[in-house]
C-alpha positions as a Markdown table, in Angstrom:
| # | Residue | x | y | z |
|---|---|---|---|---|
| 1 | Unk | -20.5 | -26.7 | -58.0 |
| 2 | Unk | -23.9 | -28.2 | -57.5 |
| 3 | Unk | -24.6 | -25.1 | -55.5 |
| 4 | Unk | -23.6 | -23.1 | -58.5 |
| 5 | Unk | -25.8 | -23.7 | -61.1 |
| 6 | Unk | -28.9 | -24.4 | -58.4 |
| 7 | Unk | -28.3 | -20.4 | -58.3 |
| 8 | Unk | -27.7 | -19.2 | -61.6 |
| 9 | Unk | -30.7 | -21.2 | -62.6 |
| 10 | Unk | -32.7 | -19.3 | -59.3 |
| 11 | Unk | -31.1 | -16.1 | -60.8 |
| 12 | Unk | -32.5 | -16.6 | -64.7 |
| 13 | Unk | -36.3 | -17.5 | -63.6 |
| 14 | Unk | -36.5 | -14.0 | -60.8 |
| 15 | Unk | -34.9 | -12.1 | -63.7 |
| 16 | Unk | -37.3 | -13.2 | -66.1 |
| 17 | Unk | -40.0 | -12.8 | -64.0 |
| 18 | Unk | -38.9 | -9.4 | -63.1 |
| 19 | Unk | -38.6 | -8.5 | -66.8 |
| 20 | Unk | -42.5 | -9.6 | -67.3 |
| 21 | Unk | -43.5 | -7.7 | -64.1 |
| 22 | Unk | -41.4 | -4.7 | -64.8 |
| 23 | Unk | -44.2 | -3.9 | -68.3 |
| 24 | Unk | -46.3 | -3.5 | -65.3 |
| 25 | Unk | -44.7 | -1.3 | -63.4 |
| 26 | Unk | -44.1 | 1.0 | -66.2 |
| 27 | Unk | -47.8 | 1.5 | -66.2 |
| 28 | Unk | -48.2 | 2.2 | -62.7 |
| 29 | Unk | -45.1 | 4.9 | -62.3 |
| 30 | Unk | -46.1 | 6.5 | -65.4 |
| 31 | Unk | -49.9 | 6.7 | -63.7 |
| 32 | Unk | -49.1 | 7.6 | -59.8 |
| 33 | Unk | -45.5 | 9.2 | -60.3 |
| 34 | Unk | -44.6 | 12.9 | -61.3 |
| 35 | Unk | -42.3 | 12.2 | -64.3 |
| 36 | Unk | -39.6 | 14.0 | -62.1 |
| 37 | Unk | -39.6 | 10.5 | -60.2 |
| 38 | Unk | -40.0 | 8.4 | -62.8 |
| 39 | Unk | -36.7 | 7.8 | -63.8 |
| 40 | Unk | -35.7 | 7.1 | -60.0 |
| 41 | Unk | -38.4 | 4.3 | -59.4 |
| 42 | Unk | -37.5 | 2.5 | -62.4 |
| 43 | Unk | -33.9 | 2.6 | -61.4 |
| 44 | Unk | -34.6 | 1.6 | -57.8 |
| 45 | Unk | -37.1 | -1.2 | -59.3 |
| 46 | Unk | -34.0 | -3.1 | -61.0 |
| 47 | Unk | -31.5 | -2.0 | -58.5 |
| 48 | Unk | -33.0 | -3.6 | -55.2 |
| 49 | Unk | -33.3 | -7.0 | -56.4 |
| 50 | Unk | -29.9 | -6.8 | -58.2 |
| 51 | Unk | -27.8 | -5.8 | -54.8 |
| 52 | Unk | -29.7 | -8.6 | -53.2 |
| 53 | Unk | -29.0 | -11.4 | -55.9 |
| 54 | Unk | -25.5 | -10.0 | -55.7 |
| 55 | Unk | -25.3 | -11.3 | -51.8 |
| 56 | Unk | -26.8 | -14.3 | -52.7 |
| 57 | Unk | -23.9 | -15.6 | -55.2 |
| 58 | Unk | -21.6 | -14.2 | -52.6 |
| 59 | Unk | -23.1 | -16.2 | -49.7 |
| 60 | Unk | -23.6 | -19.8 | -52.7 |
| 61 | Unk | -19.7 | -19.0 | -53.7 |
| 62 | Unk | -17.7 | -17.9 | -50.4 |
| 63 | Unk | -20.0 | -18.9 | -47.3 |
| 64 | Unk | -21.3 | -22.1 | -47.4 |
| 65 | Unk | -22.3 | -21.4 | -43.3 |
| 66 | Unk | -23.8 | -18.1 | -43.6 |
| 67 | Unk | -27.4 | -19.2 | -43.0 |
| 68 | Unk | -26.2 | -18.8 | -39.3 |
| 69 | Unk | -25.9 | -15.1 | -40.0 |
| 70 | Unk | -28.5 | -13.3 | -39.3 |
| 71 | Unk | -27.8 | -10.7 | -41.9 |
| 72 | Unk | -28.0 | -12.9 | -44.6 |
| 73 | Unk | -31.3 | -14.3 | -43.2 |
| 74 | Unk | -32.7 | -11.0 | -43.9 |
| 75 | Unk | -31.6 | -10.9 | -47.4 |
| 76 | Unk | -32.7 | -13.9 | -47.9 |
| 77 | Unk | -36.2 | -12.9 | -46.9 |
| 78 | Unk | -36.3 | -9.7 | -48.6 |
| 79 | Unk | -35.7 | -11.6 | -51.8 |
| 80 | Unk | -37.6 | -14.4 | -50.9 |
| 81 | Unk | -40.5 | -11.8 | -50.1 |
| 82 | Unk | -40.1 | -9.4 | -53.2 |
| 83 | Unk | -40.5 | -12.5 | -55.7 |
| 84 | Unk | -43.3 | -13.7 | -53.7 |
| 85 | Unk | -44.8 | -10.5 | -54.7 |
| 86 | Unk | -43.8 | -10.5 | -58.0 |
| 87 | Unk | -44.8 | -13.3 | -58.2 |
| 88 | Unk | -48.2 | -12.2 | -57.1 |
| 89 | Unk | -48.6 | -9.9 | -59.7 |
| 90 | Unk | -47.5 | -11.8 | -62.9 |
| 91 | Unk | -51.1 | -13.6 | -62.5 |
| 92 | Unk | -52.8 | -10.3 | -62.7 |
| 93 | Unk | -50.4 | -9.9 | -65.5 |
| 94 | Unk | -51.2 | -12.7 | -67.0 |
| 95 | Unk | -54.7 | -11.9 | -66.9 |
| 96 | Unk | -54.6 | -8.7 | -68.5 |
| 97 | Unk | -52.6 | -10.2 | -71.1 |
| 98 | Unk | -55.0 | -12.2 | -72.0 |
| 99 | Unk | -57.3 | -10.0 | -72.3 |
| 100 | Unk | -55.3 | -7.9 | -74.3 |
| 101 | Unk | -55.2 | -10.9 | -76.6 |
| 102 | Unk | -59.1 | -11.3 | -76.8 |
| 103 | Unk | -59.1 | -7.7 | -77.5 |
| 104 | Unk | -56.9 | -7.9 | -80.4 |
| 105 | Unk | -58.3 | -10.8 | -82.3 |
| 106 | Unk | -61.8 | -8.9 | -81.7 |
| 107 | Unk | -60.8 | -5.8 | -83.2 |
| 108 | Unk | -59.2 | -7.7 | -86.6 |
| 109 | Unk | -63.5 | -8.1 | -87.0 |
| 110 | Unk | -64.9 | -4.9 | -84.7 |
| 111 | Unk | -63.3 | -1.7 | -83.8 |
| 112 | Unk | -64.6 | -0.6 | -80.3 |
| 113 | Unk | -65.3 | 3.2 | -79.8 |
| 114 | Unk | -62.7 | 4.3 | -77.7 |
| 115 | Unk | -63.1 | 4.1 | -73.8 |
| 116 | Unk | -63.7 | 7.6 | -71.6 |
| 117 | Unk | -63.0 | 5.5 | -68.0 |
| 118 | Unk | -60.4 | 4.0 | -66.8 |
| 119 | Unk | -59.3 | 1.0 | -69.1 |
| 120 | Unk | -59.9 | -2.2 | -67.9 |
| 121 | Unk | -55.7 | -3.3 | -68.5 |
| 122 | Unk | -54.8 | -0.6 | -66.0 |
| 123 | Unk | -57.5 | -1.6 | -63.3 |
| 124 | Unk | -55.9 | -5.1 | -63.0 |
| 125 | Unk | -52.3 | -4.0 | -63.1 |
| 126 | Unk | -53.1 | -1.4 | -60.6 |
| 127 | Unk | -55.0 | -4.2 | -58.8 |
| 128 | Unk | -52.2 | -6.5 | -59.0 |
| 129 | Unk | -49.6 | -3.6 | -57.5 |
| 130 | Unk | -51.3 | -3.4 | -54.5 |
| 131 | Unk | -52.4 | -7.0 | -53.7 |
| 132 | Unk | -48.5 | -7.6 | -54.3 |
| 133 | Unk | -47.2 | -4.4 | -52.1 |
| 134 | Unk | -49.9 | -5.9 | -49.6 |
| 135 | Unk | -48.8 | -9.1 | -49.6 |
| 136 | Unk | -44.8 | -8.0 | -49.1 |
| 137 | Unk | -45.9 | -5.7 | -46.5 |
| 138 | Unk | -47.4 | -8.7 | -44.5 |
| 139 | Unk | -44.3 | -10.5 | -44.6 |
| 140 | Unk | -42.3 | -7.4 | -43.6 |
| 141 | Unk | -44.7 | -6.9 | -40.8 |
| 142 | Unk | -44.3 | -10.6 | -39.5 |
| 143 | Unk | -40.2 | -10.1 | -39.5 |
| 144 | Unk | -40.4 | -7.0 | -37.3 |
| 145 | Unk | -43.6 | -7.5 | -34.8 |
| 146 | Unk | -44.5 | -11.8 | -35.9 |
| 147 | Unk | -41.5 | -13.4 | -35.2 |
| 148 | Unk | -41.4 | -13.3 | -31.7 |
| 149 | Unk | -44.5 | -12.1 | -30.6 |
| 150 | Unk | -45.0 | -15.2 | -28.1 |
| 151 | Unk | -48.7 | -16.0 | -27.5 |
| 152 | Unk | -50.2 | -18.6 | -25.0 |
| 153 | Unk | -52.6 | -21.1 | -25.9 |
| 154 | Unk | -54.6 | -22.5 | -23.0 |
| 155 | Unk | -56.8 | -25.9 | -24.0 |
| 156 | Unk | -58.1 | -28.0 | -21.3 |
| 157 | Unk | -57.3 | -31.9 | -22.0 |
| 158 | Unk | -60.5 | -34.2 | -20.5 |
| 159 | Unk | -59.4 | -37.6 | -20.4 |
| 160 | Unk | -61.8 | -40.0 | -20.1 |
| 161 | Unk | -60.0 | -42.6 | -16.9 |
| 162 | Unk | -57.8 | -40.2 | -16.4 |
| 163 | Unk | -56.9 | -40.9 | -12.3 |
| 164 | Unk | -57.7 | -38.3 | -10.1 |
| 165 | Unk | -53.9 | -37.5 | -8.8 |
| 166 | Unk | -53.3 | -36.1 | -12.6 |
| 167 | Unk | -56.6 | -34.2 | -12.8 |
| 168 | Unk | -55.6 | -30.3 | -13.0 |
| 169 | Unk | -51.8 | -31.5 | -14.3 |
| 170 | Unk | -50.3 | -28.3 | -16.0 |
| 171 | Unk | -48.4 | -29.2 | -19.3 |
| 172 | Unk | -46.7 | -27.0 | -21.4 |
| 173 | Unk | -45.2 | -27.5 | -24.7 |
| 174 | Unk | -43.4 | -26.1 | -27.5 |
| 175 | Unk | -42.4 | -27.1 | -30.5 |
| 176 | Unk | -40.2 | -26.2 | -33.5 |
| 177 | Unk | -37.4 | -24.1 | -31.5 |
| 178 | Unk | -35.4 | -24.0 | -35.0 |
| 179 | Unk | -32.4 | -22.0 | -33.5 |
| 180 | Unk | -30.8 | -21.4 | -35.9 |
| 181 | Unk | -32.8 | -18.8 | -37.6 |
| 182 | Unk | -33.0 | -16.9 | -34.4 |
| 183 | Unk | -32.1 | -13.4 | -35.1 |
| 184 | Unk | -33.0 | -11.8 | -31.2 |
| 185 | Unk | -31.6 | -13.3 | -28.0 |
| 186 | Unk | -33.5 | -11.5 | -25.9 |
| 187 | Unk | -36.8 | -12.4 | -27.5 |
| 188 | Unk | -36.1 | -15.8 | -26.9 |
| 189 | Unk | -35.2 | -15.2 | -23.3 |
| 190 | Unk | -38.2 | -13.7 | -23.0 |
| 191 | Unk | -39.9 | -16.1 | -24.2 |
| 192 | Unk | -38.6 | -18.7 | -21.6 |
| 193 | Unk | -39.4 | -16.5 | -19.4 |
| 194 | Unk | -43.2 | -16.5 | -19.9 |
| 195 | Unk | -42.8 | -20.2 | -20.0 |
| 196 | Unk | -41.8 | -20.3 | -16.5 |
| 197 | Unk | -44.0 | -18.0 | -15.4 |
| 198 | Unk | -46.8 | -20.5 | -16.1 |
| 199 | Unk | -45.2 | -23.0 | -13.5 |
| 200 | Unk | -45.5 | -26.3 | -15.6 |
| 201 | Unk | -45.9 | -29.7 | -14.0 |
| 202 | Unk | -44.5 | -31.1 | -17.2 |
| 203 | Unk | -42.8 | -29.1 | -20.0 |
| 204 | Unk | -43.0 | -31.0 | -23.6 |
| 205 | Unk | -40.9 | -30.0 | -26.9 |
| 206 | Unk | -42.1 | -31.8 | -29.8 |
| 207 | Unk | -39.0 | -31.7 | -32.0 |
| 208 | Unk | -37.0 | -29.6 | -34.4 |
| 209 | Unk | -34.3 | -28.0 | -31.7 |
| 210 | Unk | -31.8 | -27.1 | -35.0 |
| 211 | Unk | -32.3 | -26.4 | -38.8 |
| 212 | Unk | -29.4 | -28.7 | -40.1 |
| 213 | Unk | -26.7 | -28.8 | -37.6 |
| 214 | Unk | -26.5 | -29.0 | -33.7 |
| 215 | Unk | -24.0 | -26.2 | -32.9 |
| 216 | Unk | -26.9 | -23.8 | -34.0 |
| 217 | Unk | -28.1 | -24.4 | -30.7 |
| 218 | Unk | -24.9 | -23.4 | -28.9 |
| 219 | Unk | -25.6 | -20.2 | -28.2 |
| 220 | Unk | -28.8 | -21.1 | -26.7 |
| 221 | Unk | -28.4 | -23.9 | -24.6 |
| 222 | Unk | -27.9 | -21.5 | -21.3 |
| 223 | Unk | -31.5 | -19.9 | -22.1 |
| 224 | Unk | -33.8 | -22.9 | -22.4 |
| 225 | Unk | -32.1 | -25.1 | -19.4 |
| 226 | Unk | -33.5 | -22.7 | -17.1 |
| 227 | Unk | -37.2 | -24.0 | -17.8 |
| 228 | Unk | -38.6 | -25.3 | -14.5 |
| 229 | Unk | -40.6 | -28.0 | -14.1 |
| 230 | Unk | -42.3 | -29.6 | -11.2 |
| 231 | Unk | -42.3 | -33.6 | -12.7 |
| 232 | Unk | -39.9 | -33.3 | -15.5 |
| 233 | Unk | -39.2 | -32.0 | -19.0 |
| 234 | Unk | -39.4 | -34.3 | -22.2 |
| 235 | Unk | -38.6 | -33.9 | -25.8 |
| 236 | Unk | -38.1 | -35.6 | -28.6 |
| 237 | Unk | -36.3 | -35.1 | -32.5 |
| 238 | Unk | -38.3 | -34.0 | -35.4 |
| 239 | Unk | -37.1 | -34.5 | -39.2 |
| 240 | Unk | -34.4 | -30.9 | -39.0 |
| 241 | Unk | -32.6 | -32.9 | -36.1 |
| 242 | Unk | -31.1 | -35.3 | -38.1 |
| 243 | Unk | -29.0 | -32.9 | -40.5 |
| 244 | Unk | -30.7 | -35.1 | -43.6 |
| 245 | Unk | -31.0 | -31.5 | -45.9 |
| 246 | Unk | -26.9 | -30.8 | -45.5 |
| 247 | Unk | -24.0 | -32.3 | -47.4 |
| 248 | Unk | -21.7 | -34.3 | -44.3 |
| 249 | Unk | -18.8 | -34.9 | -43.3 |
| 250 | Unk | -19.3 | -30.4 | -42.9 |
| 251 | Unk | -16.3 | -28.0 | -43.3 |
| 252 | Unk | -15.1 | -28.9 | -39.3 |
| 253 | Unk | -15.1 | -32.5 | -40.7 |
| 254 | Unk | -18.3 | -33.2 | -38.0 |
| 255 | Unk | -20.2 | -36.2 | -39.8 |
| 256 | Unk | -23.9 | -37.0 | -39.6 |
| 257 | Unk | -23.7 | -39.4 | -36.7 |
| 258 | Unk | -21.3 | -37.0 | -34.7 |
| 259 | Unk | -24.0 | -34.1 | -35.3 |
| 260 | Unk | -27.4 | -36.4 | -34.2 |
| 261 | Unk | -24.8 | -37.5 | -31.0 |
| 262 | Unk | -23.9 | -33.8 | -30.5 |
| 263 | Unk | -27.5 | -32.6 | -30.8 |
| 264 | Unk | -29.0 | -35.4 | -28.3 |
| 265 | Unk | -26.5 | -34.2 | -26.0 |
| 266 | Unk | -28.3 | -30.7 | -26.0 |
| 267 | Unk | -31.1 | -32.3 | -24.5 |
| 268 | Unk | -29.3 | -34.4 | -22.0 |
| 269 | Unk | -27.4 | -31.1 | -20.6 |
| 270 | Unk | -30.4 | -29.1 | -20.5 |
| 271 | Unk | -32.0 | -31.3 | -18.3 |
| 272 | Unk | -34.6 | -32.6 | -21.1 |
| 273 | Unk | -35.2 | -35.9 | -21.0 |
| 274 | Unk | -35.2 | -37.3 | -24.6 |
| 275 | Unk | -37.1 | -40.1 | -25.4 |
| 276 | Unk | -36.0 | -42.0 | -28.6 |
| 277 | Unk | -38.6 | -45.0 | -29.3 |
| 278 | Unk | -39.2 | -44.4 | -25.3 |
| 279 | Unk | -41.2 | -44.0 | -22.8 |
| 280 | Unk | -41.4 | -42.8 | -19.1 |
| 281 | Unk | -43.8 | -43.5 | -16.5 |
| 282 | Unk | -45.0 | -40.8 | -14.1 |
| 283 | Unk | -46.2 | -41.9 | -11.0 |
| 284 | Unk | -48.2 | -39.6 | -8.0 |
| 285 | Unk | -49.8 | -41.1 | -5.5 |
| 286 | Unk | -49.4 | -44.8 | -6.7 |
| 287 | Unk | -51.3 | -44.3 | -9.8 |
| 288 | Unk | -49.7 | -44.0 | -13.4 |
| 289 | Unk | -49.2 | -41.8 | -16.3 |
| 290 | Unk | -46.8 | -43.2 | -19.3 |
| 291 | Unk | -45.0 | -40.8 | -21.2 |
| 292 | Unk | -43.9 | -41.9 | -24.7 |
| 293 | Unk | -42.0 | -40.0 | -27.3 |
| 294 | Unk | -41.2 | -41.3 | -30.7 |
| 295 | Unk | -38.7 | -40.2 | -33.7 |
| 296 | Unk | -39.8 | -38.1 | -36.7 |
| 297 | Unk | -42.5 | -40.5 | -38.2 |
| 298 | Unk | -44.3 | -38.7 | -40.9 |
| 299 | Unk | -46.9 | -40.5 | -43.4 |
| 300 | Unk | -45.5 | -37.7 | -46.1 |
| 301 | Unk | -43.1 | -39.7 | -48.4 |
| 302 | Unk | -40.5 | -36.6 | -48.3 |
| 303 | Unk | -40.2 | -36.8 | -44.8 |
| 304 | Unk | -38.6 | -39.9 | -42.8 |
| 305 | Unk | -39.9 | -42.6 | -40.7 |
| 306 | Unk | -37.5 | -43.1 | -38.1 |
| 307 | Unk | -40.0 | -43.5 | -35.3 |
| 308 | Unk | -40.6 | -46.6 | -33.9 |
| 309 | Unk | -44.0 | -46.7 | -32.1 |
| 310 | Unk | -44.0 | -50.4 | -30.8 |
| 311 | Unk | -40.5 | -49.7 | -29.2 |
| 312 | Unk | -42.1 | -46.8 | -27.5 |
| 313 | Unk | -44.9 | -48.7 | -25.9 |
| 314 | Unk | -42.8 | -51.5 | -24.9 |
| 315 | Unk | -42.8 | -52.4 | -21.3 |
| 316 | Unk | -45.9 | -49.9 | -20.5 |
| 317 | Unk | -49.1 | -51.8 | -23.1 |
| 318 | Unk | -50.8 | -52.2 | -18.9 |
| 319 | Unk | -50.9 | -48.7 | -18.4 |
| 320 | Unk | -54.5 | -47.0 | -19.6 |
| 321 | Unk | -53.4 | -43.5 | -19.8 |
| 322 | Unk | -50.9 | -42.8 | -22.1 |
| 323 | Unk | -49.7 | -39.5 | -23.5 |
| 324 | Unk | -47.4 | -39.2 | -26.7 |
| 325 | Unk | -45.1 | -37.0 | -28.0 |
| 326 | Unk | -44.1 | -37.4 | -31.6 |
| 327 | Unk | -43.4 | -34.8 | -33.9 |
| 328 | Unk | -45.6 | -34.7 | -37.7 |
| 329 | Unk | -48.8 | -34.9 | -37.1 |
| 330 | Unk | -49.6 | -37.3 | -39.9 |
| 331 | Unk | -48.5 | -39.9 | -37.7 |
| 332 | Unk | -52.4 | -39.7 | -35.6 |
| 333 | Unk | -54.2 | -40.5 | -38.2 |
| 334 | Unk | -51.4 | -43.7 | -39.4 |
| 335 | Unk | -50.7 | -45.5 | -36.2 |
| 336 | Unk | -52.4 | -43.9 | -33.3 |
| 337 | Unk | -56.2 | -42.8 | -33.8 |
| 338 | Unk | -58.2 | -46.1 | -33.2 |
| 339 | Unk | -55.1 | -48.5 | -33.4 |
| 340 | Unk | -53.7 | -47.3 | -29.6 |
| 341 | Unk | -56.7 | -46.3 | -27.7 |
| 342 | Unk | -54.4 | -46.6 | -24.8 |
| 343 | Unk | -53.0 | -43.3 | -26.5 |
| 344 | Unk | -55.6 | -40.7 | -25.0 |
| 345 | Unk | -53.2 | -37.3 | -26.2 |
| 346 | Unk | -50.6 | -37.3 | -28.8 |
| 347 | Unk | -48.4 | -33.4 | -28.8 |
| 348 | Unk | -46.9 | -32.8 | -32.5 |
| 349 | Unk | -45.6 | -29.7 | -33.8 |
| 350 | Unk | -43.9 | -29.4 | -37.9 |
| 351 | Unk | -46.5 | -27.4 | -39.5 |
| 352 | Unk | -45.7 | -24.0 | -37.8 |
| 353 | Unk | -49.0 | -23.0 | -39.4 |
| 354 | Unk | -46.9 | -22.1 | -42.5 |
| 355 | Unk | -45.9 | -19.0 | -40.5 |
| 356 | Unk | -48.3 | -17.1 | -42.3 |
| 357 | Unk | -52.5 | -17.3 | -43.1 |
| 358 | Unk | -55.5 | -16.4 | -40.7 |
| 359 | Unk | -55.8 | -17.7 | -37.3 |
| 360 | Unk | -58.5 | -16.9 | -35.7 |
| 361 | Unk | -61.2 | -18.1 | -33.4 |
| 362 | Unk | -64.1 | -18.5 | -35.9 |
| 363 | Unk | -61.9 | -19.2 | -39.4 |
| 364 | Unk | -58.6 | -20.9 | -40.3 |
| 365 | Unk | -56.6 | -20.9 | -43.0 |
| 366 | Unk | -53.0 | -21.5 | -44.6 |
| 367 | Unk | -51.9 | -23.4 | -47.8 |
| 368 | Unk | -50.5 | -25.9 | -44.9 |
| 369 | Unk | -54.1 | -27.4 | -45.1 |
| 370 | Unk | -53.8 | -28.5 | -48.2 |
| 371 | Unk | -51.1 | -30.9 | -47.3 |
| 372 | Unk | -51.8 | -31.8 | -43.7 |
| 373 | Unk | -55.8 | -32.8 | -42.3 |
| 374 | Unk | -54.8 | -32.0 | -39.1 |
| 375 | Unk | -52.4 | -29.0 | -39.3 |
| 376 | Unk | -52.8 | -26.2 | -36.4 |
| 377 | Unk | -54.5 | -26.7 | -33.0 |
| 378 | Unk | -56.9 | -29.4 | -31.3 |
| 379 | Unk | -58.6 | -32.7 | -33.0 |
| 380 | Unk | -60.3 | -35.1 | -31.4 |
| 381 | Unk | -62.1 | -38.4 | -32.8 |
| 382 | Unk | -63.1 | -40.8 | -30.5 |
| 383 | Unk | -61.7 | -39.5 | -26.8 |
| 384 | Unk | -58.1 | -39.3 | -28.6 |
| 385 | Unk | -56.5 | -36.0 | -28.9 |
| 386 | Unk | -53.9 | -34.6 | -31.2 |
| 387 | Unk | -52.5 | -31.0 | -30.8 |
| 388 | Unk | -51.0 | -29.7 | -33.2 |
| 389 | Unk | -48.7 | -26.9 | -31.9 |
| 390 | Unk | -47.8 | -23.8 | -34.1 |
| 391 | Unk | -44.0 | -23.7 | -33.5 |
| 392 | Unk | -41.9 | -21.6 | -30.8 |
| 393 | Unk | -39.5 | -20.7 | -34.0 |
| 394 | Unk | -39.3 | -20.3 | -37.6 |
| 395 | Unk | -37.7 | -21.5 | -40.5 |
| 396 | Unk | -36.9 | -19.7 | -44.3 |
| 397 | Unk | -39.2 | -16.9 | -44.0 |
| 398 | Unk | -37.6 | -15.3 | -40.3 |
| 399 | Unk | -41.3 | -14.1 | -39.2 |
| 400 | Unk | -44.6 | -14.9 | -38.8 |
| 401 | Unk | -48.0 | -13.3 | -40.0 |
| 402 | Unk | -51.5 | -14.6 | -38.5 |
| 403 | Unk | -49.9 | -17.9 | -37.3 |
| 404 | Unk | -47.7 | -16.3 | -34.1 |
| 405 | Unk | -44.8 | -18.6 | -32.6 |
| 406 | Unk | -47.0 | -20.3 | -29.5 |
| 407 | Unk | -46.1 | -21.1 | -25.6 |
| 408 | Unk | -49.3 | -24.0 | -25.1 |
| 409 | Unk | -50.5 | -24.5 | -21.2 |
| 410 | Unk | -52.8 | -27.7 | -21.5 |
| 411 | Unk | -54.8 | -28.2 | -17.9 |
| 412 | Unk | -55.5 | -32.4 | -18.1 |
| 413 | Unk | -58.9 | -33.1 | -16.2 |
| 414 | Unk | -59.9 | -36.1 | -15.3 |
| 415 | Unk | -63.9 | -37.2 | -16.4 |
């Protein structure tokens, strides 16, 4: 029932602020559209959104699951991306009407000689249209050629101590498979494929396997056990792994703790080796490397602190060179930078960049930033490291626009 009204309530604020955008669109069919066509565009203008919200009770009412369905993942986008728009466009909107206001209390004193150019209302509606048919275009760009354009980051790792048998280690990682918004198998094989091709030492995933529940990574299991690795694969649970954002026991009567012992199982069969509040040490040629992972430990109150850093370290505090994988990257700047030196690398993920901004090598920029200080990329204070991968996956939106799902290769050197 809860589910319900969360909708109707979606459904009264995108038809209100379809009504307010709609006086804009008026202007701009009546300006670029033979009046032939007017008639259709304005019927098309309601009708879109109106089919979509129409799947959208269907799926709150009759398919509590269907967010495994890849069709309704595009709907969901397509509405999510026209009210983003929309949305866009009601500050133009806005704008204008304020002016409009201004322009009325000035004339109760002064009539103004009437204008021979083009009005000032119609450049900033017309300016709005196309920042918001831009800004939708983006996103429908990012769906068809973002979402799984795989790109590789390569970022060399000097470690200061680092002993010589590790110096040229090749480590790989990914982060945020979210499976359960995949809408192309073969993508994702390919994918794997180019992971493989890079012939990893070590092969890290930083967290977020599922969306909610752990048979979302069913279908994919087959795929991503045939990552090779020369010393090992390791990986560890970021804050979608625990099913926290679902209602349990589910419709199959599956409750939370059978899901999280369903979903470390995934790793176990795959061959990954999950480290919960663990550590593992690597050892070639008698020297010693210390691998720890950690649970989702965020320093955001929304998301949980189930990590356990001090467990993590146990038994290996003698080792110098440590490397860490732990899932938000808030967690550097809490409990790592300066406070475990020992710590020389730390490989976090959760961001995903937003899935959408500017990414590239001279300029940066997402609305992620405003929330995280270290959000996409490589830090460094004090020979400590934090990367902060852009995500293998996506979540909500099913595409990407600047920030591209990302295969890293990190090179350790010794110095």
């Amino acid at each position: 029932m809860q589910r319900v009204i969360g909708t109707i309530i979606f459904i009264v604020v995108v038809f209100a602020i379809d009504l307010y955008v709609f006086q804009g669109f008026k202007v701009i069919v009546k300006k670029w559209l033979p009046s032939s066509y007017r008639g259709l565009a304005r019927f098309l203008y309601w009708a879109i959104p109106v089919l979509l919200l129409a799947v959208i009770v269907v799926r709150a009412v009759w398919f509590s699951d269907s967010s495994k369905n890849s069709y309704f993942i595009f709907v969901n986008s397509a509405l999510i991306g026209l009210f983003l728009a929309k949305f866009i466009w009601v500050f133009f909107m806005l704008t204008d009407d304020l002016i409009r206001l201004v322009r009325y209390t000035s004339n109760q004193l002064v009539k103004p000689p009437p204008a021979k150019h083009i009005s000032r209302s119609d450049f900033i509606i017309t300016a709005g249209f196309f920042t918001a048919s831009t800004l939708f275009g983006s996103l429908v760009y990012g769906i068809a050629k973002g979402a799984h354009n795989y790109t590789i980051k390569k970022r060399k790792l000097p470690i200061k101590g680092l002993p010589k048998p590790f110096d040229g280690l090749r480590v790989v990682q990914i982060s945020d498979i979210h499976s359960g918004s995949f809408w192309s198998k073969s993508s994702v094989q390919e994918g794997i494929k180019m992971i493989n091709d890079l012939k990893p030492d070590l092969f890290f995933f930083t967290g977020d396997l599922v969306n909610n529940s752990a048979d979302e990574f069913d279908g994919f299991k087959e795929m991503f056990s045939d990552i090779e690795t020369k010393y090992g694969s390791y990986s560890v649970l970021g804050n979608h792994d625990y099913g926290d954002y679902v209602r349990w026991p589910n419709k199959e009567g599956v409750t939370k703790s059978e899901n999280l012992m369903r979903l470390k199982k995934h790793h176990y069969d795959i061959g990954w080796n999950l480290l919960v509040n663990e550590n593992h040490v690597l050892t070639i040629e008698g020297e010693e490397l210390a691998i720890l992972g950690v649970e989702n430990w965020s320093a955001h109150r929304r998301f949980p602190k189930y990590g356990d850093l001090n467990k993590a370290i146990n038994g290996v505090e003698n080792i110098e060179n440590k490397l860490l994988l732990s899932h938000d990257p808030s967690h550097w700047r809490a409990e790592i930078l300066d406070k475990n030196p020992t710590i020389k690398a730390t490989f976090s993920g959760h961001t995903h960049g937003m899935q959408f901004g500017i990414d590239s090598k001279y300029y940066k920029w997402s609305p992620v930033k405003y929330q995280y200080s270290e959000w996409v990329d490589i830090y460094e204070e004090n020979n400590q490291y934090l990367y902060v991968n852009r995500g293998f996956g996506y979540l909500g939106y099913p595409g990407r626009f600047g920030f591209l799902p990302e295969i890293t290769l990190f090179e350790l050197q010794s110095v």
